[in-house]
N, C-alpha and C positions, 0 to 999 in steps of 0.2 A: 504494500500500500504506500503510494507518494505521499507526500505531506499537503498536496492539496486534497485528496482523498480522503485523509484524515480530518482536516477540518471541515470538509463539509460532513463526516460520520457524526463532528463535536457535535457541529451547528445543529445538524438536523435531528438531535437527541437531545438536546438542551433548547427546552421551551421558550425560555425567557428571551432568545436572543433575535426571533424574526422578529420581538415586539420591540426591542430596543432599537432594532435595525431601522423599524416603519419611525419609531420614534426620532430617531436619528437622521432619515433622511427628512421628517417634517421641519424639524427645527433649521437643516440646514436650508431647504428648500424656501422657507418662509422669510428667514434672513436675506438668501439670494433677492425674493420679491421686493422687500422692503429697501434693500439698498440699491435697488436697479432705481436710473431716473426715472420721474413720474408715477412713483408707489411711493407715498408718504404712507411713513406709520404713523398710525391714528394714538395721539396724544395719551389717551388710557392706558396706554400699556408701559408706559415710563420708560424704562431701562431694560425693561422683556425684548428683546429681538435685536439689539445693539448687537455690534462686532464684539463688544468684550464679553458679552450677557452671553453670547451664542460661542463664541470658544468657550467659556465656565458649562455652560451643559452639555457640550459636544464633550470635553474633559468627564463629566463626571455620566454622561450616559455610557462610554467607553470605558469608563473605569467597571460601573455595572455587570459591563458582560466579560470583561476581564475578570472578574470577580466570578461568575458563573461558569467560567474555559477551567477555571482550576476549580472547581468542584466534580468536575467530570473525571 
């Protein structure tokens, strides 16, 4: 078994991680929106979706499922 092999065996046996993943690509996907010209973020959300707000959760959603790779 190659070692791409093996992580998707991890992936695909460790539940937590397609939801981090969906998690993971919203956050970033939503940042991309918001910093492209002509998408203002809407005032409510204060500091939620900023460049440093969104590396802080990109860090700690990663950290997540690095946490659940070694429980396996």
């Amino acid at each position: 078994m190659n070692l791409h092999e093996c992580i998707v065996l991890v992936v695909n046996h460790t539940p937590a991680i397609p939801i981090l993943q969906k998690h993971l690509e919203f956050v970033i996907e939503r940042h991309s929106h918001y910093a492209s010209e002509g998408n203002l973020r809407p005032e409510c959300l204060g500091t939620i979706l900023t460049t440093t707000w969104t590396r802080e959760a990109v860090d700690q959603i990663v950290g997540k499922g690095m946490m659940h790779l070694t429980e396996v």
